[in-house]
N, C-alpha and C positions, 0 to 999 in steps of 0.2 A: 220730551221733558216730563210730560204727565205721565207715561209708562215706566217711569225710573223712581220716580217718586212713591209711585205705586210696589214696585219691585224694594224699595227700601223699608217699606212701611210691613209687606208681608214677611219679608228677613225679619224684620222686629216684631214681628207675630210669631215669627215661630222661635225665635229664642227665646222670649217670653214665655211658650209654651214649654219648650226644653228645659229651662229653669225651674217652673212650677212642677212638673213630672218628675224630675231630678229632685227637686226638696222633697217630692209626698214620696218617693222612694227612695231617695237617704235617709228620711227620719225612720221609718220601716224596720230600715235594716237596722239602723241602730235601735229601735224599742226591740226589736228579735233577738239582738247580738246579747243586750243590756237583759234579756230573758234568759235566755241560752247559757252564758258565759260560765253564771257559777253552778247551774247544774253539772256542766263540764268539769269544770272545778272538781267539785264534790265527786264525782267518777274516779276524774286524774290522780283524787287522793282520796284513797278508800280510807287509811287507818286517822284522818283527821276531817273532825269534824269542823268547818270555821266557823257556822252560826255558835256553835257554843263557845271554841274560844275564842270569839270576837264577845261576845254575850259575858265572858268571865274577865275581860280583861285584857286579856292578851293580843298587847300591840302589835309584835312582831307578824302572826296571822293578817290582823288587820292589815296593816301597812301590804305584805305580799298579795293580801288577795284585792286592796284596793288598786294595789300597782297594775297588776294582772289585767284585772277587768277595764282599768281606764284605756291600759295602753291598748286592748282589743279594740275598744271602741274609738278611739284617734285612729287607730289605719283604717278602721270603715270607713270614719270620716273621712279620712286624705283620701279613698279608693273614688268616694261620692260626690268627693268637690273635683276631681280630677273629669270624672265623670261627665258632669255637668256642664263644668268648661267648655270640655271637647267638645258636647252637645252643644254649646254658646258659640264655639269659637264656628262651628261646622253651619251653624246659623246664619250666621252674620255673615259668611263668605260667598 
């Protein structure tokens, strides 16, 4: 009885563990991605600048390069929570 209870308590140790390593390296990846993206950006499109026309006005930039970069960092996220999970669920079992 005591050995089971023991055995439940380290499963909840370590997915505990899994969790926190999984958040300090989801958040990681998204400060990296959130660095990275509109350098990218800025590459992918030589002959437009977006800091300037976002800077002048221009929604249309705007809106595309907010789209861009959000929806990059939603699939990090969904790759991390997936991640995580699995780390949770591989825990627990």
């Amino acid at each position: 009885m005591l050995a089971q209870i023991h055995e439940q308590f380290v499963g909840i140790g370590w997915a505990a563990i899994y969790v926190i390593v999984g958040a300090i390296v989801g958040t990681l990846l998204i400060l990296v991605c959130s660095a990275l993206l509109p350098r990218l950006i800025n590459k992918l499109t030589p002959h437009l600048d977006e800091e300037k026309e976002i800077a002048r006005g221009n929604q249309a930039v705007a809106e595309y390069f907010g789209r861009i970069v959000s929806a990059a960092i939603v699939g990090v996220s969904i790759v991390v929570a997936a991640a995580v999970l699995g780390g949770l669920i591989a825990a627990l079992h």
